[in-house]
VOTORLO-638698 format. One line per 5 residues: their letters; for each residue y, x negated, z negated of N, C-alpha, C. Coordinates in nm, 4 decimals, padded with zeros to 6 digits, m for minus. Each point is the difference from the previous one (the first is absolute). Last residue first. Layout:
a = Y X Z Y X Z Y X Z  ...
***
This chain:
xxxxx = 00.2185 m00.8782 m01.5237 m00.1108 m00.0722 m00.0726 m00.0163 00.0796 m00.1292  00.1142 00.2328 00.5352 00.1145 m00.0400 m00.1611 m00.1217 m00.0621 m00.0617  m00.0203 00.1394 00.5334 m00.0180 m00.0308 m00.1272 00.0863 m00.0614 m00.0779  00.0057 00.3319 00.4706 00.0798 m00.1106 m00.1112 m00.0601 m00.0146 m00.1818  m00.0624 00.2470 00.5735 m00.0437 m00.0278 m00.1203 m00.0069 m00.1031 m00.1158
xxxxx = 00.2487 00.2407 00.5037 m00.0690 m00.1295 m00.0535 m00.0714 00.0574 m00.1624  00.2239 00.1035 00.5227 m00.0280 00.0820 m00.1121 m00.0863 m00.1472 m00.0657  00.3791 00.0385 00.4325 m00.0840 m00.0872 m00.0519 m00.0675 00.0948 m00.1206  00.2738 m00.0524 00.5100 m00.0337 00.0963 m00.1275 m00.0926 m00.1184 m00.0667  00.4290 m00.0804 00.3896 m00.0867 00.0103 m00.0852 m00.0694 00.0215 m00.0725
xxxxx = 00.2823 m00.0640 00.4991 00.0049 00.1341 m00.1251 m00.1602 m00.0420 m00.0899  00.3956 m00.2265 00.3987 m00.1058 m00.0017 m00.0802 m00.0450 00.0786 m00.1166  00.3528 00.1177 00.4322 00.0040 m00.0670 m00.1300 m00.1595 m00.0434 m00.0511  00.1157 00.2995 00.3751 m00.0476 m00.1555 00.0138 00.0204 m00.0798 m00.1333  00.2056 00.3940 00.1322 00.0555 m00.0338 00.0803 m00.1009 m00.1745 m00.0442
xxxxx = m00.1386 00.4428 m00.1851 00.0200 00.0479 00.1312 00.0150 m00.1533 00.0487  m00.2999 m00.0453 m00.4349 00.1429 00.0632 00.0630 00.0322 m00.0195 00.1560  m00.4845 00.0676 m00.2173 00.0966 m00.0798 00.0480 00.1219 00.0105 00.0531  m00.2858 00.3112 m00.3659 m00.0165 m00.0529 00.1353 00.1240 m00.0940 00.0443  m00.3143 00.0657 m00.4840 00.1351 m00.0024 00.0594 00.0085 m00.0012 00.1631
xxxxx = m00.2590 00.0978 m00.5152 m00.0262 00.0032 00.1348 00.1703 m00.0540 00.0817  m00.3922 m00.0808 m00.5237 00.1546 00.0081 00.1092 m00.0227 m00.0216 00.1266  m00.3320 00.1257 m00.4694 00.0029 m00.0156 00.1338 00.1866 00.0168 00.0378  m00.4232 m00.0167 m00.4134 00.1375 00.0038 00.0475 00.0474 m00.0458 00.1234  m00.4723 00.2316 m00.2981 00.0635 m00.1107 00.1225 00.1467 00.0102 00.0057
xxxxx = m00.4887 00.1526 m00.3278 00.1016 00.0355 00.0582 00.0507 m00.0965 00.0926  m00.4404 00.1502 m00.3401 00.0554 m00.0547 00.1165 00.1279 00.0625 00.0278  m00.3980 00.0245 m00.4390 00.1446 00.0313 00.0407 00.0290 m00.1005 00.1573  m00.4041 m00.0005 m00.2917 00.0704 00.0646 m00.0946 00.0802 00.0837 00.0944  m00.4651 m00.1792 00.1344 00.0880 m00.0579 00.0190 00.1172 00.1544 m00.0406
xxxxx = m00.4554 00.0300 m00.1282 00.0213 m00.1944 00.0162 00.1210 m00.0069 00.0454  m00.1806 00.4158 00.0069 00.0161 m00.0141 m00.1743 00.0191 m00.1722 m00.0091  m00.1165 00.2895 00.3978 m00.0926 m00.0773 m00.0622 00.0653 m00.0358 m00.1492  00.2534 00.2830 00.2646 m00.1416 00.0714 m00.0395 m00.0793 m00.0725 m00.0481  00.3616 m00.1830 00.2163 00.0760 00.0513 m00.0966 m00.1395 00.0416 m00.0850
xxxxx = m00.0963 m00.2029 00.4500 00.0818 m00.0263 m00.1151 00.0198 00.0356 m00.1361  m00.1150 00.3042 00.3490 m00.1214 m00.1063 m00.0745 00.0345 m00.0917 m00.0687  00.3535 00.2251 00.1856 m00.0267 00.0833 m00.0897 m00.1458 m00.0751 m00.0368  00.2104 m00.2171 00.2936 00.0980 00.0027 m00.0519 m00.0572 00.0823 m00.1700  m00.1946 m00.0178 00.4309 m00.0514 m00.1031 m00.0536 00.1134 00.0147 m00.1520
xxxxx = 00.0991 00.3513 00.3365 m00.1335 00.0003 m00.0912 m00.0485 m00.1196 m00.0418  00.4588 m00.0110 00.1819 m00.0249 00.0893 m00.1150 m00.1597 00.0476 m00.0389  00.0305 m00.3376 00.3785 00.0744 m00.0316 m00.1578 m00.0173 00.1028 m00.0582  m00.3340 00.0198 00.3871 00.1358 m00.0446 m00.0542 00.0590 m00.0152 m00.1187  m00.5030 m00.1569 00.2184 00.1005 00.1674 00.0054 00.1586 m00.0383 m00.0337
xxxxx = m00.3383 m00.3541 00.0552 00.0660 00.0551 00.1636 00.0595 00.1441 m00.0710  m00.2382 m00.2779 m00.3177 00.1442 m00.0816 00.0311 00.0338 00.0791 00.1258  m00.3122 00.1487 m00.3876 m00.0199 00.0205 00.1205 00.1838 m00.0895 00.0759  m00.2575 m00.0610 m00.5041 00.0579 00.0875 00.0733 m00.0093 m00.0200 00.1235  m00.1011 m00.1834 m00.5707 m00.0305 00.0768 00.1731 00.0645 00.0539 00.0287
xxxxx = 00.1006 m00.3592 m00.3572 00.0186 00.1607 00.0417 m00.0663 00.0292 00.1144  00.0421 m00.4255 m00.2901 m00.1378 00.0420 00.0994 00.0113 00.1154 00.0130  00.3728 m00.3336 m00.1249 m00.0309 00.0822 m00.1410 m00.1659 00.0646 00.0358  00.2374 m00.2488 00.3307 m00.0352 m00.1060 m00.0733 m00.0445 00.1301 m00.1516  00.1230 00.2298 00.3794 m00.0971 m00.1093 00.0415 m00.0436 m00.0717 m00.1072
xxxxx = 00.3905 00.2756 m00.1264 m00.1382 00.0670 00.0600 m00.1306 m00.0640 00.0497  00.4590 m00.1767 00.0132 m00.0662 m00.0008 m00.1511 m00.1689 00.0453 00.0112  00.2743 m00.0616 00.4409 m00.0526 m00.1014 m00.0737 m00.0332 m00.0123 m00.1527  00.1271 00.3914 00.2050 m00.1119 m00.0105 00.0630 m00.0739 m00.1804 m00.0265  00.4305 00.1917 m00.1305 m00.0428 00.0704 m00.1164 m00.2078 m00.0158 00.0782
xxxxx = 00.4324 m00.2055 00.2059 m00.0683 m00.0717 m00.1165 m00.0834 00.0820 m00.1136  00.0989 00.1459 00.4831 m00.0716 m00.1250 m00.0459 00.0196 m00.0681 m00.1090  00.1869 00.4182 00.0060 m00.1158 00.0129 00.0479 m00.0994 m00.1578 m00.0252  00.4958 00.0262 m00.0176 m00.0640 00.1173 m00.1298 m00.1423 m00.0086 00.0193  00.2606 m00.1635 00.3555 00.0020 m00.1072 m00.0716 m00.1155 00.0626 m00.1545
xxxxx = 00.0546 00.3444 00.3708 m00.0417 m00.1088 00.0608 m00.0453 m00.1587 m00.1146  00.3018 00.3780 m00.0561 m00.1300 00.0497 m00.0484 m00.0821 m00.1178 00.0373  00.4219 m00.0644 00.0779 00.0005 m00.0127 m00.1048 m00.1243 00.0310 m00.0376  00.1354 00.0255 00.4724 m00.0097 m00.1381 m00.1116 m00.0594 m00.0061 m00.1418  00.1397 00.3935 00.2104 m00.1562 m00.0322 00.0302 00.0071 m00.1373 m00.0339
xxxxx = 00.3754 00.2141 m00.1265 m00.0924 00.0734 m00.0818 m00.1446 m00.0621 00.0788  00.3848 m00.1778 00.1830 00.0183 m00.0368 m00.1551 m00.1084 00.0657 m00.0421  m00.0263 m00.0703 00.5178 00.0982 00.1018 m00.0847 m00.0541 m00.0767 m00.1395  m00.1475 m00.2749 00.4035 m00.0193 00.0614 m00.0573 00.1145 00.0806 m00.1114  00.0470 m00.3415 00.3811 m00.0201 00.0852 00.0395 m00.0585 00.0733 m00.1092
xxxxx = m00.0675 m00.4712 m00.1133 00.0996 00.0817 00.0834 m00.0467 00.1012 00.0645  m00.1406 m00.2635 m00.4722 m00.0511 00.1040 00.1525 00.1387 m00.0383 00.0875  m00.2268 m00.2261 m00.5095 00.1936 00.0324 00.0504 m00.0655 m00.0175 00.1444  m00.2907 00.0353 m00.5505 00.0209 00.0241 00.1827 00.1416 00.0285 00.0697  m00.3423 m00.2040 m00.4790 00.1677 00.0295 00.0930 m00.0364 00.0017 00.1579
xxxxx = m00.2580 00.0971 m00.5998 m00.0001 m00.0226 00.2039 00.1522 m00.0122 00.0272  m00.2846 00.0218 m00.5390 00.1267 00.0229 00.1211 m00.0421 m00.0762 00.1269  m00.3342 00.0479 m00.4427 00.0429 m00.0119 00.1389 00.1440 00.0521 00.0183  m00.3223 m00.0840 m00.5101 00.0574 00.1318 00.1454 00.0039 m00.1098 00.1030  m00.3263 m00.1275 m00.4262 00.1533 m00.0347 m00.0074 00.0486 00.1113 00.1066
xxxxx = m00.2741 00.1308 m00.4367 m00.0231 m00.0923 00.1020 00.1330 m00.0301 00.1051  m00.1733 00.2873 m00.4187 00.1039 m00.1307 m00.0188 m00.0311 m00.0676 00.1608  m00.0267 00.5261 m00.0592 m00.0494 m00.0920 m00.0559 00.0846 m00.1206 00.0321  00.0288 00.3407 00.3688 00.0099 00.0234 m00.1084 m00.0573 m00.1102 m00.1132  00.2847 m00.0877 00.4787 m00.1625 00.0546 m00.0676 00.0403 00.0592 m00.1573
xxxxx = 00.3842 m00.0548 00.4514 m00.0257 m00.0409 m00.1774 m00.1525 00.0461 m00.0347  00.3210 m00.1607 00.5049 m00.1548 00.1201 m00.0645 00.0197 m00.0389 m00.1383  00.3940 m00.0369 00.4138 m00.0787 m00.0210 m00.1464 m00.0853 00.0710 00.0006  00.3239 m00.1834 00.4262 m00.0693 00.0684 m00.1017 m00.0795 00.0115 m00.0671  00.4817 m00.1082 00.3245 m00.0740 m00.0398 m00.1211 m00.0906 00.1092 m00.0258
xxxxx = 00.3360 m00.1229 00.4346 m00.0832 00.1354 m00.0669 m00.0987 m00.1486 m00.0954  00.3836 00.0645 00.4280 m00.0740 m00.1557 m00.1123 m00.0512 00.1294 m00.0885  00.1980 00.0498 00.5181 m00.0250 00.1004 m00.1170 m00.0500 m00.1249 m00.0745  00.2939 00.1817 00.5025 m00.0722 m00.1265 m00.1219 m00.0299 00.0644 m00.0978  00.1431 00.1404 00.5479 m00.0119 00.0639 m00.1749 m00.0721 m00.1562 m00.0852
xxxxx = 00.3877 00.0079 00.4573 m00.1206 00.0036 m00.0317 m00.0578 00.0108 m00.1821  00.4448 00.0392 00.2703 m00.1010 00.1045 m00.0096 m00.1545 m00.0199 m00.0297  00.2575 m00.4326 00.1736 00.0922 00.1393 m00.0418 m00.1008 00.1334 00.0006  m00.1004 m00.5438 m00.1201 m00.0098 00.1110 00.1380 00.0249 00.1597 m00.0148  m00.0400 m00.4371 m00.3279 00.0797 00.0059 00.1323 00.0323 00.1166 00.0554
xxxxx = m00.3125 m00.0708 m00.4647 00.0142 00.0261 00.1263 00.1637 00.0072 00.0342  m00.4437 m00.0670 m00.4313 00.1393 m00.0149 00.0617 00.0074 m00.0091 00.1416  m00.2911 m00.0191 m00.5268 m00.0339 00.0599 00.1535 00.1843 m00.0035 00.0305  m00.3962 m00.0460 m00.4370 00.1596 m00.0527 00.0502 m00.0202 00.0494 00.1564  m00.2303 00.0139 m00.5507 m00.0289 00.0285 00.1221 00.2089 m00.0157 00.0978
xxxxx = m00.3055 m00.1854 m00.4795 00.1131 00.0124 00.1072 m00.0379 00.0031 00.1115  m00.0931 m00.1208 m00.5742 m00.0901 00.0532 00.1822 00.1158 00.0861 00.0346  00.0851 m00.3947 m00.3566 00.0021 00.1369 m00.0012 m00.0987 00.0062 00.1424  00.2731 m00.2744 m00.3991 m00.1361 m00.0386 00.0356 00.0520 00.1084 00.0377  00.3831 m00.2835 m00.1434 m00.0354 00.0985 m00.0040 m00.0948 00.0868 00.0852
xxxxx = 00.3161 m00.4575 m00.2403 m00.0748 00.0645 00.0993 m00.0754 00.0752 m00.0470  00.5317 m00.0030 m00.0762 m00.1071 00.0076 m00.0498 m00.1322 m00.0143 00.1046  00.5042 00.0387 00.0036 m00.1116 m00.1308 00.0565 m00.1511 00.0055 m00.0558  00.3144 00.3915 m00.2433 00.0428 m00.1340 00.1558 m00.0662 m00.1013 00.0258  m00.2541 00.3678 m00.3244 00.1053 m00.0871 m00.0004 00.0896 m00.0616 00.1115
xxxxx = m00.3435 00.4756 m00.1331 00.0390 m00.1536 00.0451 00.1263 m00.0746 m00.0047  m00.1285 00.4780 m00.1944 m00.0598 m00.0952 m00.0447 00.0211 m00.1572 00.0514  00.1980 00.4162 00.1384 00.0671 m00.0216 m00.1227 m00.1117 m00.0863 m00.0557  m00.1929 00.1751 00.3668 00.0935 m00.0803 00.0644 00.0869 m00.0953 m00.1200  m00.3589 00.3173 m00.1290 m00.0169 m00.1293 00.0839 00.1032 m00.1090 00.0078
xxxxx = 00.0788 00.5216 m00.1306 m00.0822 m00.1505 m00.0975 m00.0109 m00.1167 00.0313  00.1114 00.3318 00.3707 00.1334 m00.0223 m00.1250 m00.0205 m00.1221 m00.0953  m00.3466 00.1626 00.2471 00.0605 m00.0405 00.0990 00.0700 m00.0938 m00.0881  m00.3899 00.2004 m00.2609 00.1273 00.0547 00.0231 00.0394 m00.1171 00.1364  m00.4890 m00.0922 m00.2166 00.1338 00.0624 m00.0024 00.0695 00.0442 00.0736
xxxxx = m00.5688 m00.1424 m00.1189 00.1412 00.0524 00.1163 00.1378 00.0287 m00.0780  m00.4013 m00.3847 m00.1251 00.0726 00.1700 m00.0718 00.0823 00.0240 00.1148  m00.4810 m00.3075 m00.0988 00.1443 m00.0199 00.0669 00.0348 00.1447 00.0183  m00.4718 m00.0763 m00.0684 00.1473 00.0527 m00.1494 00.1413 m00.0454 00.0506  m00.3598 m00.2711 00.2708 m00.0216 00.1274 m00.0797 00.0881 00.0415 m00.1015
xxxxx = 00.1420 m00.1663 00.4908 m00.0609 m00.1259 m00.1204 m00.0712 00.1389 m00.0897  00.0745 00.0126 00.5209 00.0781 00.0282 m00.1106 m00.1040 m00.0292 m00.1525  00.0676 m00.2417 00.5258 m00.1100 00.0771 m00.1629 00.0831 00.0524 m00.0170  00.0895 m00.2153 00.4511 m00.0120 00.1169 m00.0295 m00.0293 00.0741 m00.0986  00.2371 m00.5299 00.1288 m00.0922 00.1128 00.0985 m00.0273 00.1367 m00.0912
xxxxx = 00.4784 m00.2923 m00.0135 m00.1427 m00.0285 m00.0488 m00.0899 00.0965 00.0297  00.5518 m00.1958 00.0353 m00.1026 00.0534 00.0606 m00.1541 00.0184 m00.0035  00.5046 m00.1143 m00.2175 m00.0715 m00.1019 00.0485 m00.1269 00.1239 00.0585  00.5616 m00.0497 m00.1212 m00.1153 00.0686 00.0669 m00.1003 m00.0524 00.0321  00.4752 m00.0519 m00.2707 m00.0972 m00.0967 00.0796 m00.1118 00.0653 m00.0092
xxxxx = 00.4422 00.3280 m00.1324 m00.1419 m00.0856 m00.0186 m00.0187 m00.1015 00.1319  00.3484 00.3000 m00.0191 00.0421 m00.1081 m00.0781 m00.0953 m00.0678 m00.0540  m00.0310 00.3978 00.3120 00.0541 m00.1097 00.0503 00.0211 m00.1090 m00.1054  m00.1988 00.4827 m00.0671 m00.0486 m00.1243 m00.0147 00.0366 m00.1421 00.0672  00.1321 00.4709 00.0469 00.0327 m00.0022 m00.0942 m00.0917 m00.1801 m00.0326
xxxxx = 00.0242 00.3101 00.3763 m00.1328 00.0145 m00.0568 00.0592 m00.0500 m00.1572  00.2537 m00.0485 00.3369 m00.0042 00.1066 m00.0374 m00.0929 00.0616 m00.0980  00.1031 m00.4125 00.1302 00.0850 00.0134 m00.0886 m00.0399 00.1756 m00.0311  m00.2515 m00.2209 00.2949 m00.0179 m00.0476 m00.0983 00.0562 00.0586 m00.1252  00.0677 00.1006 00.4837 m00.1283 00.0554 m00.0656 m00.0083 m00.0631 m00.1395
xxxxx = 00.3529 m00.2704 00.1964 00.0622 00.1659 m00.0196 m00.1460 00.1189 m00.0480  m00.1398 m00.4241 00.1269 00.1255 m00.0600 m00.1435 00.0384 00.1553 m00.0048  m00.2364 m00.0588 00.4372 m00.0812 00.0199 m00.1446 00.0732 m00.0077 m00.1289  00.2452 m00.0309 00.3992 m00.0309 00.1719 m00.0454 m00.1341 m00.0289 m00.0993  00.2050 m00.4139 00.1099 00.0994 00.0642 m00.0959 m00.0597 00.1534 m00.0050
xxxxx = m00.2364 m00.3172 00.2380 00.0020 m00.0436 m00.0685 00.0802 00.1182 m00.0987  m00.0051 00.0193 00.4850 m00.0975 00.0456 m00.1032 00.0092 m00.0171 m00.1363  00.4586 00.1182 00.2909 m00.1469 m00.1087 m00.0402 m00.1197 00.0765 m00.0992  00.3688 00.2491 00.1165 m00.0259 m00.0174 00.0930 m00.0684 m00.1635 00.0061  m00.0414 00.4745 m00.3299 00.0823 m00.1716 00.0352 m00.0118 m00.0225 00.1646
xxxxx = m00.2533 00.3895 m00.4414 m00.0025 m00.0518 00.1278 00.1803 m00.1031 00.0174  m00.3927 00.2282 m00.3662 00.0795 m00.0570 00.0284 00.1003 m00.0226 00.1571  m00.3977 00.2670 m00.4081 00.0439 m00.0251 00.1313 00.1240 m00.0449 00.0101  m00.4168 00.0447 m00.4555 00.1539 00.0121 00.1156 m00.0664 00.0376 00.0714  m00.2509 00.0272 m00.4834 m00.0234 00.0181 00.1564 00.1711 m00.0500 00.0079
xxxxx = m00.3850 m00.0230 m00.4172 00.1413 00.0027 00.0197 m00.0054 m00.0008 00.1402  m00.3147 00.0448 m00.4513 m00.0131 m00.0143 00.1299 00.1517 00.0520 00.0315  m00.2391 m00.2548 m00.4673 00.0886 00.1270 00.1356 m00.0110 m00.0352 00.0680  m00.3193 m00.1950 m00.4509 00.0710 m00.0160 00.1839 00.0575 00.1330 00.0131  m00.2379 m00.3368 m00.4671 00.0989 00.1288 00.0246 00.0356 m00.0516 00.1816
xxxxx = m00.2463 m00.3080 m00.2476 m00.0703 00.1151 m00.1072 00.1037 00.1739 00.0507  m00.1845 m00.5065 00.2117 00.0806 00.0472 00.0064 m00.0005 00.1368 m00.0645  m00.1779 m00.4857 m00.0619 m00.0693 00.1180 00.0880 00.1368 00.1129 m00.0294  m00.0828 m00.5442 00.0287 00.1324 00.0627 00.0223 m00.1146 00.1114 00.0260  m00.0900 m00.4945 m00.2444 m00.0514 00.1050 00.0859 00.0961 00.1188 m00.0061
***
């Protein structure tokens, strides 16, 4: 059984004139190209430890496979905005969190990002029985949140990129990288 006791969060952007290669270039940027990337839905396990970017990365191996949530998004079309946005809820106590991935077009980096921040701090909240009102907005659900003393900490990493002028393929990606 694989629970994963340490995750960073790591972001690119890439761009090529294949697809294939502006994700390899988001990859490299992100610093995680030398992993086999495997993709897994949204816990965060309990006591799993945030680290450093830096930490992380100086942790994997080449070929290593390597579990993570991954948000991804990509575009053709010159000027157009992309965004991949990761985000975390941490509860307080031993129980397990949430990360979300949301990858928009047309959304700026800071509303993506609140956007991803939100639904996974609205999928803890649910399962922890926070009341709240789902039509107001984030910064006041944000603070019921926080006020109930159930959910510790939320944040999001978010990459924006608009589509290069002459058509190149332009890639973002923000991910969350477990270490065993």
């Amino acid at each position: 059984m694989f629970v994963p006791k340490k995750v960073f969060f790591t972001k690119g952007v890439g761009r090529h004139k294949d697809y294939l290669a502006s994700f390899e270039l988001a990859l490299r940027h992100a610093g995680i190209e030398k992993c086999n990337l495997v993709t897994v839905s949204s816990i965060l396990p309990p006591g799993c430890k945030r680290i450093s970017r830096e930490e992380g990365l100086d942790l994997l191996k080449p070929g290593e496979i390597t579990f993570c949530v991954m948000a991804r998004n990509a575009t053709n079309e010159p000027n157009r905005l992309v965004a991949a946005s990761i985000g975390a809820a941490i509860p307080a106590g031993g129980t397990y969190g949430y990360l979300s991935e949301h990858h928009p077009h047309g959304e700026t980096e800071k509303v993506a990002g609140e956007y991803a921040e939100d639904l996974a701090a609205t999928m803890l909240a649910t399962t922890l029985g926070v009341e709240f009102n789902p039509d107001t907005d984030w910064s006041e659900r944000e603070d019921i949140y926080k006020m109930s003393g159930k959910i510790v900490r939320s944040f999001n990493i978010t990459q924006s990129a608009e589509g290069e002028k002459n058509g190149l393929w332009t890639t973002v990606l923000a991910t969350a990288i477990f270490i065993p």
